[in-house]
C-alpha positions in Angstrom: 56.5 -121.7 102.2 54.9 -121.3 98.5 58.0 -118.6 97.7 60.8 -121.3 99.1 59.0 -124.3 97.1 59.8 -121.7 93.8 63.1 -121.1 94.7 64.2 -124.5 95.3 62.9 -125.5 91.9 64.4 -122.6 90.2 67.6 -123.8 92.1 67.4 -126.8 90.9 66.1 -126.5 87.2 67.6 -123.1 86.7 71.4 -123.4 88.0 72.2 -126.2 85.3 74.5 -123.4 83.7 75.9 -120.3 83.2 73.9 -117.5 81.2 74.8 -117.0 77.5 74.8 -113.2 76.5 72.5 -111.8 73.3 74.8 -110.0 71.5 77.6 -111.8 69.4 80.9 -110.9 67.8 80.3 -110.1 64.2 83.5 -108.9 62.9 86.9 -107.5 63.9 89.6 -105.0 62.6 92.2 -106.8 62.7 91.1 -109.7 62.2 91.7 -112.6 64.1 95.1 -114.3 62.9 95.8 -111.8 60.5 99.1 -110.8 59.4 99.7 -106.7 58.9 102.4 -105.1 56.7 102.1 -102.1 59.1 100.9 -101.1 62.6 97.1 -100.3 62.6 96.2 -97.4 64.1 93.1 -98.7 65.9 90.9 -101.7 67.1 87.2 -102.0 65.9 84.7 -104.6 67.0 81.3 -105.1 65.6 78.1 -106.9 67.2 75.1 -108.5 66.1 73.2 -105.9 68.8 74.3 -102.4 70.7 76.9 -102.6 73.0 77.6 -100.9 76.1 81.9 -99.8 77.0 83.2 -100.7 80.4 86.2 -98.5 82.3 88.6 -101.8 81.0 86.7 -102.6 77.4 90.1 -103.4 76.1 93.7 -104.6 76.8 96.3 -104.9 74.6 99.3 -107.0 74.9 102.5 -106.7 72.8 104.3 -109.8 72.2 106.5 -109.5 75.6 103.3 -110.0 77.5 103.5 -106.3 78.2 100.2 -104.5 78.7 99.8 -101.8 75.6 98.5 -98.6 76.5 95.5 -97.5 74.5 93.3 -94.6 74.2 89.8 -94.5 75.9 87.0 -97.1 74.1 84.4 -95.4 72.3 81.5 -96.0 70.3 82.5 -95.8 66.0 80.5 -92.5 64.9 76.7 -93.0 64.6 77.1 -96.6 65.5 76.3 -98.2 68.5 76.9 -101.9 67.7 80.6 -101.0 66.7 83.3 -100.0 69.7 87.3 -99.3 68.9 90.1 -98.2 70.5 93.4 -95.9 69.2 96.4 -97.8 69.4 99.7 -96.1 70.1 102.6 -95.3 67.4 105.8 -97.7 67.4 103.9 -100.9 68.4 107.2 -102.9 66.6 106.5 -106.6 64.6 104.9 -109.6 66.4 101.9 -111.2 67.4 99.8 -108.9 69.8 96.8 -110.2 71.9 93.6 -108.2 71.8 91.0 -108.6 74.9 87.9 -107.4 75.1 84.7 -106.9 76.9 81.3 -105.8 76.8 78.0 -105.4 77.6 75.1 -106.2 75.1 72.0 -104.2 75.1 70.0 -106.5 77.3 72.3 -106.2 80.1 74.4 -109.4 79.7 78.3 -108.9 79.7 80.4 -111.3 76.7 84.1 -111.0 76.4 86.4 -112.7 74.1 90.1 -112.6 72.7 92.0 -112.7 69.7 95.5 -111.9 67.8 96.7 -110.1 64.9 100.4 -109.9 63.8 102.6 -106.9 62.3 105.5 -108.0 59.7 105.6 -111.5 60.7 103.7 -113.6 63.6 106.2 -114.2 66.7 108.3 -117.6 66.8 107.0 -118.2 70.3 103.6 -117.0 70.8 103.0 -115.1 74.8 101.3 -117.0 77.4 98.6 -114.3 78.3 96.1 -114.0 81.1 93.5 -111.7 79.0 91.0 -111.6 82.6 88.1 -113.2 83.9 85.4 -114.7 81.4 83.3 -114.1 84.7 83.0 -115.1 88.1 81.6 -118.6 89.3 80.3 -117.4 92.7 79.0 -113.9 91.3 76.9 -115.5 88.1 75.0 -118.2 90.5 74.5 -114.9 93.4 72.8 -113.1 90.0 70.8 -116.0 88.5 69.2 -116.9 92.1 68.4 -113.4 92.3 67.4 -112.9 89.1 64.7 -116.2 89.8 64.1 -114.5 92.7 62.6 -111.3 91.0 60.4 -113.1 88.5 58.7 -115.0 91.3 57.9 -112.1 93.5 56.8 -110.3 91.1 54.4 -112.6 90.2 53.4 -113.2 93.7 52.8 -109.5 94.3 50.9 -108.6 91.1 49.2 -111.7 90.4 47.8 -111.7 94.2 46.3 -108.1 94.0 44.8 -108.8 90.7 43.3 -112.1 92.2 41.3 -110.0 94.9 40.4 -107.3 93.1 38.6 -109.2 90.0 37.6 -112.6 91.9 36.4 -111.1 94.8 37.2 -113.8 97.7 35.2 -113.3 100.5 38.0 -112.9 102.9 41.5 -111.3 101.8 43.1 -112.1 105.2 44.8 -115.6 103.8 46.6 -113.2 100.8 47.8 -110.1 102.7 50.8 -112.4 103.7 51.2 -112.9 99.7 51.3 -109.8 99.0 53.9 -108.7 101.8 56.1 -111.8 100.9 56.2 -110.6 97.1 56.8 -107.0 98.0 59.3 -107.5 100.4 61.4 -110.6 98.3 60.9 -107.8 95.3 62.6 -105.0 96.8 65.5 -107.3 97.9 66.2 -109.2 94.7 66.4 -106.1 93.3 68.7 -104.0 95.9 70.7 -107.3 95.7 70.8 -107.3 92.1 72.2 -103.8 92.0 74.9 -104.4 94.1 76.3 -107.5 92.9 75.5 -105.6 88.9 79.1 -104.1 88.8 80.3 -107.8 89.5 78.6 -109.5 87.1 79.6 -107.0 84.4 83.4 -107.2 85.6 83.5 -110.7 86.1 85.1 -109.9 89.6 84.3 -111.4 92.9 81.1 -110.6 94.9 83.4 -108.5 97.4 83.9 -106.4 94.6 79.9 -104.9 94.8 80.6 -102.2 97.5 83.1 -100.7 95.6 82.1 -97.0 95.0 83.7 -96.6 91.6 81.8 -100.0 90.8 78.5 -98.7 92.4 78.7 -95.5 90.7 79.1 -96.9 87.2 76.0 -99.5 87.4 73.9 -96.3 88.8 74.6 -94.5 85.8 74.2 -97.9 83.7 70.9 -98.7 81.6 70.4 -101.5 84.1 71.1 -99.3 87.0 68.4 -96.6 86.1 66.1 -99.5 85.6 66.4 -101.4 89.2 66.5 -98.0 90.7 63.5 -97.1 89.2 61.9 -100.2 90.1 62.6 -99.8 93.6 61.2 -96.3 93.4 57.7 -97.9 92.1 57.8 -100.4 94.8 58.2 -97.4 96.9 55.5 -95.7 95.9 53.6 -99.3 95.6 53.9 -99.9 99.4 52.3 -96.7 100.0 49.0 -97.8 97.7 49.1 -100.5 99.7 48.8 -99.0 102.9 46.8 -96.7 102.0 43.9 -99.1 100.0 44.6 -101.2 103.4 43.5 -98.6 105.4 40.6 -97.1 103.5 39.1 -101.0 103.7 38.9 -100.8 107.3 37.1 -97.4 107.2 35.0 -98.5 104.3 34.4 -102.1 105.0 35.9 -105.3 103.5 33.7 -105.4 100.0 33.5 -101.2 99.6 36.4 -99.9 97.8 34.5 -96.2 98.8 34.5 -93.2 95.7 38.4 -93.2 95.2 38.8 -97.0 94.3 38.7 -95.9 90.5 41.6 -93.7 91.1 43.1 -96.3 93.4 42.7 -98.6 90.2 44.3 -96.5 88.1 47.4 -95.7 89.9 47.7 -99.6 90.8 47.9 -100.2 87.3 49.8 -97.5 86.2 52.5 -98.7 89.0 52.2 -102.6 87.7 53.0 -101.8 84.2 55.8 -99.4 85.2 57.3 -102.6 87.0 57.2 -105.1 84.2 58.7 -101.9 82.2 61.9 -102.3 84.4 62.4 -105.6 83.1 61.4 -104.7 79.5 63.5 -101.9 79.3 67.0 -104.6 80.2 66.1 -107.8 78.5 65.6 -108.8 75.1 63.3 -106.4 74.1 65.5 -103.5 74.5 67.7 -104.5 71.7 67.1 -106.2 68.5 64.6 -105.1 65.9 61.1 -103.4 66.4 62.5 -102.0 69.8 58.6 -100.3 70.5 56.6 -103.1 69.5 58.7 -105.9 71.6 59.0 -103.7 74.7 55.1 -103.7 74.7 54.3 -107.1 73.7 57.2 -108.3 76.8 55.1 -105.9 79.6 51.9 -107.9 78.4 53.7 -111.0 78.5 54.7 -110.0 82.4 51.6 -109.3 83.4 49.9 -112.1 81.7 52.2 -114.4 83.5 52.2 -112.2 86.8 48.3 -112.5 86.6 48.0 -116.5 85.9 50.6 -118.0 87.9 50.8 -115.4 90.8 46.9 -115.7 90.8 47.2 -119.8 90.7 49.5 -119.0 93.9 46.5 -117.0 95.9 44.0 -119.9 94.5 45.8 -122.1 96.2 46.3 -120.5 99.6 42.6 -119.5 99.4 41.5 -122.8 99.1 43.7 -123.9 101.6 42.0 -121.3 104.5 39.6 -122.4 107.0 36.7 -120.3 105.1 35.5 -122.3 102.2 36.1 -120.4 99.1 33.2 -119.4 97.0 32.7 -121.4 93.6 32.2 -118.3 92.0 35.2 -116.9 92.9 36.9 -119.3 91.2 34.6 -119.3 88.0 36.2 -115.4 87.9 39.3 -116.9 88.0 38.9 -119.4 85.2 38.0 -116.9 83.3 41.1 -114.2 84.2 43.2 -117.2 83.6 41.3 -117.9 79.8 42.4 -113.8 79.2 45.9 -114.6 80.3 46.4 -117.3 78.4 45.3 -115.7 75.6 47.8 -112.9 76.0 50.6 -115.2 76.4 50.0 -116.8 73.4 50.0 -113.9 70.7 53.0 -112.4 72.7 54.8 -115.2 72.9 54.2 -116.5 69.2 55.3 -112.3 68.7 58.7 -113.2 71.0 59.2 -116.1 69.4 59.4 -114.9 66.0 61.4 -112.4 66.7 63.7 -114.4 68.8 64.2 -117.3 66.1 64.5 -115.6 62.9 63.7 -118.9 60.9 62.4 -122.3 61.4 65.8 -123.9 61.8 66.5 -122.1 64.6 64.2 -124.1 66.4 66.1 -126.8 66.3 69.8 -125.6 65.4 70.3 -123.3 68.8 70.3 -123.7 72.4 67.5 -120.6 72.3 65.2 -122.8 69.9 65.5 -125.7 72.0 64.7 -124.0 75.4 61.4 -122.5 73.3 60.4 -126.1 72.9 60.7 -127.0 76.2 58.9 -124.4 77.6 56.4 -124.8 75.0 55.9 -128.1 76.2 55.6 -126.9 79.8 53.1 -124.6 78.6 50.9 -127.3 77.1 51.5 -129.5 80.0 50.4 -126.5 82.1 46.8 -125.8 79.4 45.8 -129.7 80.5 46.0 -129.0 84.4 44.3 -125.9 83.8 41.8 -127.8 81.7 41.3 -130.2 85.1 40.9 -127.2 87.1 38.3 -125.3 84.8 36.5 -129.3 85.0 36.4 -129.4 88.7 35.1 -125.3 88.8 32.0 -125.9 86.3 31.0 -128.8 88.8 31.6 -126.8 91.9 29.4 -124.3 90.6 26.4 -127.3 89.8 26.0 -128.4 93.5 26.1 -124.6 94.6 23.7 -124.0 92.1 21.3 -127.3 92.9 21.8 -125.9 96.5 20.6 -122.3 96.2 17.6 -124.0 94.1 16.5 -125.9 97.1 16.7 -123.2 99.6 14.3 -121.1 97.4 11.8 -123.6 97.8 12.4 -124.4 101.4 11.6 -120.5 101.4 8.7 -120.8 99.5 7.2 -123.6 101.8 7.4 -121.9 104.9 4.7 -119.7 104.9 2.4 -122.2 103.5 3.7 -124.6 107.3 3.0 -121.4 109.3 -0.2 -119.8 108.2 -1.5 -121.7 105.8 -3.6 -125.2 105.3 -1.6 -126.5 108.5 -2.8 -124.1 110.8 -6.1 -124.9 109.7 -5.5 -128.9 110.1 -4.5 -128.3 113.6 -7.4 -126.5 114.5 -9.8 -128.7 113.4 -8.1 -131.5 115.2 -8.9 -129.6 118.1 -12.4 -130.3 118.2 -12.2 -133.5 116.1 -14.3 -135.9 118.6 -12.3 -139.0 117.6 -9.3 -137.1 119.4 -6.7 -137.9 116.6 -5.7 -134.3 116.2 -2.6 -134.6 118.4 -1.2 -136.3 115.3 -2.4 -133.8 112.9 0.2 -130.9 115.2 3.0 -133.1 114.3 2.2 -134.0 110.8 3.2 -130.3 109.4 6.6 -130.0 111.5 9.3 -130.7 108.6 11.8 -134.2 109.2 15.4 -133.3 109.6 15.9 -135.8 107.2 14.2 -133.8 104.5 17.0 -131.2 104.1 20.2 -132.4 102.9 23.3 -133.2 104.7 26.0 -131.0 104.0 28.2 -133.8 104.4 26.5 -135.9 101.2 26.9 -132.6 99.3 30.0 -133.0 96.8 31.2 -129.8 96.7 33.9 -130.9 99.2 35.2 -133.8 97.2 35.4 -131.2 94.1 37.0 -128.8 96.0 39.6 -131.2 97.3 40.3 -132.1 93.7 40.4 -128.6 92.8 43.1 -128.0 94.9 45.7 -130.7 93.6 45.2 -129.7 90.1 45.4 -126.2 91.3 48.8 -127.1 92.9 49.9 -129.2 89.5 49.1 -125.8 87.6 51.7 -124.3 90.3 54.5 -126.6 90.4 54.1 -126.4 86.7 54.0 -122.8 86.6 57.2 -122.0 88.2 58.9 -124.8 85.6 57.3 -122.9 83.1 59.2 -119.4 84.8 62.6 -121.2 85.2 62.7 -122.1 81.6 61.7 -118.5 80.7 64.0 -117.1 82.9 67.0 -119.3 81.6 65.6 -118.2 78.0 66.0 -114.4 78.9 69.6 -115.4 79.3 70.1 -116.9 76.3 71.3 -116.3 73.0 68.6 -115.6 70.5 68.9 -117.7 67.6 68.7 -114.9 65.1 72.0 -113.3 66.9 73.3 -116.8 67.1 72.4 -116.9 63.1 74.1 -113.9 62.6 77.0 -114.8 64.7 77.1 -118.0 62.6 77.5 -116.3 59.2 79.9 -113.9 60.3 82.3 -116.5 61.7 81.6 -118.2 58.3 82.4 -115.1 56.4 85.8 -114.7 58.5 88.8 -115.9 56.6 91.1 -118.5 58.3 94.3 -117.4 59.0 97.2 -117.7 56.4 94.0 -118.6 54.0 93.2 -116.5 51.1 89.7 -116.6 50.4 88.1 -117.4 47.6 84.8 -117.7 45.9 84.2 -120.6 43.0 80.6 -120.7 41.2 80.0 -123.6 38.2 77.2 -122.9 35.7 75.8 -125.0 33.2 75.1 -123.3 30.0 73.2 -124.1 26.6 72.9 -121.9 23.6 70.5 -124.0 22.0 72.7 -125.8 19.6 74.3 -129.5 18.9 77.3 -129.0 21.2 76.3 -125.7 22.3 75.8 -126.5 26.1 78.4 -126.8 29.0 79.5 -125.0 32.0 81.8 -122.3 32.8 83.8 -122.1 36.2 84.4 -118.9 37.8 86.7 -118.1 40.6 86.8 -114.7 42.5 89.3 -113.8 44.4 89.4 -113.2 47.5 85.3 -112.6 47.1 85.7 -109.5 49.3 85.0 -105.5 49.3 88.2 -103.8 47.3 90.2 -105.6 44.3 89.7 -108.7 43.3 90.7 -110.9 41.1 88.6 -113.2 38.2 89.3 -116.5 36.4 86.3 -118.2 34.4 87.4 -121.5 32.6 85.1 -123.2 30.0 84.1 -126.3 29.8 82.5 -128.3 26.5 80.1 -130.8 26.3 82.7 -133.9 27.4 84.2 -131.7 30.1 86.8 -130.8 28.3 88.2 -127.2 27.9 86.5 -125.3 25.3 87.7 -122.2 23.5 85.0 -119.5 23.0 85.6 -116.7 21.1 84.0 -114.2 23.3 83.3 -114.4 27.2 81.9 -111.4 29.5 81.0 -111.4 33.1 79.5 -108.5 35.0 78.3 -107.6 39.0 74.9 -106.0 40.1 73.7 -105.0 43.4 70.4 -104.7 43.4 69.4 -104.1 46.6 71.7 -101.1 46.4 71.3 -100.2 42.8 74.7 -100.7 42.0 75.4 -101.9 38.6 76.5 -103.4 36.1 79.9 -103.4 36.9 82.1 -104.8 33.8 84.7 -107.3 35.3 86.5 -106.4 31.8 87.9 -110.2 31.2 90.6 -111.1 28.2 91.9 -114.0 26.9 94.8 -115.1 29.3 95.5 -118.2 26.9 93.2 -121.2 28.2 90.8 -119.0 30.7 89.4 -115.7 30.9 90.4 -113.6 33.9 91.2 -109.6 35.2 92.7 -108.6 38.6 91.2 -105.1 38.5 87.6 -105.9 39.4 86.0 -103.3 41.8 84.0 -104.4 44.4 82.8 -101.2 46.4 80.5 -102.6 49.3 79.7 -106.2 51.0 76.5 -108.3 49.7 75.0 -110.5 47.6 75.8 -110.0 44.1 74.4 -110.9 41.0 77.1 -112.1 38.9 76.0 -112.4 35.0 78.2 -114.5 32.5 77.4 -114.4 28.7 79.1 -117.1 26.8 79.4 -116.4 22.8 80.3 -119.9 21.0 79.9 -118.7 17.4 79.0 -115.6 15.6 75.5 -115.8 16.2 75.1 -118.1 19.3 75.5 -116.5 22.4 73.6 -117.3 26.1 73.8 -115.4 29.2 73.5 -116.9 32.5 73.4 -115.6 36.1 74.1 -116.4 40.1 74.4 -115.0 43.3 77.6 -114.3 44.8 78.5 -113.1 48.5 80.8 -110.7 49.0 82.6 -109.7 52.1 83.4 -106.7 54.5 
């Protein structure tokens, strides 16, 4: 019942949309829209992130329509965020069509499409079909299993770390947890490495029994990681059985001598779970690749241990025993460690994610952090009403154990004490009252208290709705992560941003223009020069600087010299050589070996002895 409850509401928050990939295209050879003198020779494609080739990467088409054939897609040399193809000799003049697609480094497949001409572009561009962008029926199938996955696993973990560090008094309520979160686990993930080759291809979910298709996702980064994970559940079911079995021989609370090494192996085989996710999501790709693999297992079992342990709270509290307030006191304070852990990894995920403060607010992955940061807080105040109703839980429990001490301490005293001694001297008491000494030492049932004025009950009643708020807003709090895993990070989307930006548009030559203002320290010594490079990219360019006086006017200066520095490379000065063209200054020799931000330094001479030197950045590029 709990497991459908999740599922509906990842249905229903979760399947708004289709999953965005992590990696983007930075950059293309040809690029798109351009216009070749000759045939190239290849196709190269650059990403924002590692890439992983499929058998049908690329297609080709020449301008008939007709499917080019290419050489086999590889990896460029020592790169593995670059891919290209050989193209074959005698491709003719017209516009060709390039598709391509992909796989980014955390396992989500992007595709995309673009032209390049050879002589001239064709009259009558081809209608093309370049393939599926991906498959309706196939991406829901994978995100519901995919939602699927995260819940079970925190059901299963966050279950067995609820008994084993609260210590209920009975375990039989959760055994059915643990069962439902192994058994949803191992299909989610059998089911998500069939339907794999699918979602890569873009094909329909008939497609998944293909054996070609099978074989490929089993070789696959993804593949090695869902079949590892169902060998650890495997090898999980057997810990299981076994710690099941040793608790009957051993008794209910007794662990016996091997429950260290029972321990040990649980949580070597819980971190090796949350490893199968690390090793094909974000973390695997991206900067400080060791550092984010381990701060997104902590962030799994964090998560596993809070919300999966919320879900056994809440079942606990729901059995016919009453559930010890001190059990839940150990579970306020496993849920204070957990949030903890979420917080510095997530602050670590979100850093890494973002890139900059902007991104917060100028990408889709920025704006799904601040909704689930605002789930998050929402969650902290039910969790604040829960840790409210478990510190007075434990008071009346407390008050109770208190009075049973010294119901304790009173009995003796009734037995053999003063009132045995009150009853026998009634016996010979000649005014015969001592009947009523015998009765005055027998306790009043009204003296003890009524277990139904205790509150304890009403507190555990409201225990157990803020308990479920903490759930219902726990799984909103795993949709949104979820959809976030299957989003762009802004600092790809950044990335992707500036390389579009970079890209020329077609039939465009690009160009760069900087103005700077410039004084010499004389009356009339100040104005601006204007300097235009052309086309502002690696190779020959070209360079005009005009002068401007005082009223805005062109001025004529009898010296001008402008030179480029890379300092982040330690290239430079490079002299840009500019003469007197008659009304500006300007070369079309100028040597730009690599791509970045260059310093570009103009000095200005206006007399013999007046001279200033000024200096800007310039971007240069591929």
């Amino acid at each position: 019942m709990l497991l459908g409850t999740m599922l509906v509401l990842f249905l229903l928050v979760g399947g708004a949309g289709t999953a965005s990939a992590h990696a983007a295209l930075r950059d293309s050879d040809p690029r798109d829209g351009s216009v070749l003198e000759s045939a190239p020779r290849q196709v190269t494609l650059s990403f924002t992130e590692s890439v992983g080739l499929l058998d049908d990467s690329f297609r080709v088409f020449d301008p008939d329509s007709r499917r080019v054939s290419t050489g086999e897609a590889e990896h460029v040399k020592g790169s593995s965020d670059a891919v290209r193809v050989s193209l074959p000799e005698g491709l003719g003049e017209g516009t060709f069509t390039v598709a391509w697609r992909v796989v980014s480094a955390d396992s989500h497949p992007i595709s995309g499409a673009f032209t390049f001409s050879i002589g001239e572009p064709s009259a009558t561009p081809a209608t093309i079909d370049t393939g599926p962008v991906e498959n309706a029926a196939t991406s829901a199938l994978y995100d519901i299993v995919r939602y699927l996955a995260y819940a079970a696993l925190a059901l299963l973990v966050g279950t067995v770390v609820f008994v084993l560090f609260c210590r209920p008094s009975s375990t039989d309520p959760l055994r059915k947890l643990v069962l439902t979160g192994w058994w949803t686990l191992l299909a989610s993930t059998v089911a998500l490495l069939l339907l794999r080759g699918p979602y890569e291809a873009g094909t329909a979910p008939a497609t998944a029994f293909d054996l070609s298709t099978l074989e490929r996702t089993a070789t696959s980064r993804p593949g090695l990681a869902l079949l590892a994970r169902i060998a650890l559940l495997a090898a999980t079911a057997v810990l299981l059985t076994v710690v099941a079995r040793r608790r009957q021989l051993d008794g209910e609370r007794d662990g016996g001598s091997g429950k260290p090494v029972l321990l040990a192996v649980g949580g070597v085989l819980a971190v090796g779970l949350t490893l199968t996710w690390a090793a094909a999501e974000h973390a695997s790709a991206g900067i400080q690749v060791p550092v984010a693999m381990t701060s997104s297992v902590l962030h799994l079992l964090a998560m596993a241990a809070w919300l999966g342990g919320l879900a056994a709270l809440l079942t606990s509290l729901q059995a016919a025993e009453p559930l010890s307030a001190s059990t839940v006191a150990r579970f306020s304070r496993l849920a204070f460690v957990s949030v903890t852990v979420l917080t510095v990894t997530g602050v670590y995920q979100s850093w890494r994610g973002l890139g900059s403060w902007d991104a917060f607010t100028d990408t889709s992955y920025g704006r799904i952090l601040i909704a689930k940061l605002c789930a998050v807080v929402a969650l902290l105040a039910a969790a604040g009403f829960s840790r409210r109703w478990t510190a007075r839980l434990l008071v009346p429990e407390t008050a109770e154990a208190e009075a049973e001490a010294k119901v304790a301490e009173r009995v003796p005293e009734t037995v053999g004490g003063p009132a045995a001694t009150t009853v026998s001297a009634g016996d010979g008491d000649a005014s015969g009252d001592g009947a009523s000494d015998d009765v005055r030492p027998e306790s009043s049932p009204s003296s003890s208290p009524s277990p139904s004025s205790s509150p304890s009950d009403s507190y555990r009643r409201r225990l157990r709705g803020s308990v479920l708020v903490e759930v219902a807003v726990g799984v909103a709090v795993l949709v949104i992560t979820t959809i976030l895993t299957a989003t762009l990070p802004g600092r790809a989307a950044a990335e992707a941003a500036e390389a579009a930006q970079d890209a020329p548009v077609p039939g465009v030559i690009s160009a760069s223009t900087t103005t700077i203002p410039f004084d010499v320290g004389t009356p009339g010594g100040h104005g601006k020069v204007q300097v235009t490079l052309e086309p502002a990219r690696v190779g020959e360019n070209s360079v005009q600087a005009v002068v401007f006086g005082p009223d805005d006017g062109f001025a004529v200066v009898p010296e001008l010299r402008i030179s480029f520095s890379l300092p982040s490379k330690d290239i430079g000065p490079l002299n840009a050589d500019v003469t007197d063209q008659g009304g500006y200054w300007g070369t079309n020799t100028l040597q730009l070996p690599i791509a970045g931000t260059w310093t570009m330094k103009v000095t200005i001479r206006t007399s013999d002895v007046d001279q200033v030197s000024v200096s800007r950045k310039v971007k240069i590029s591929p």
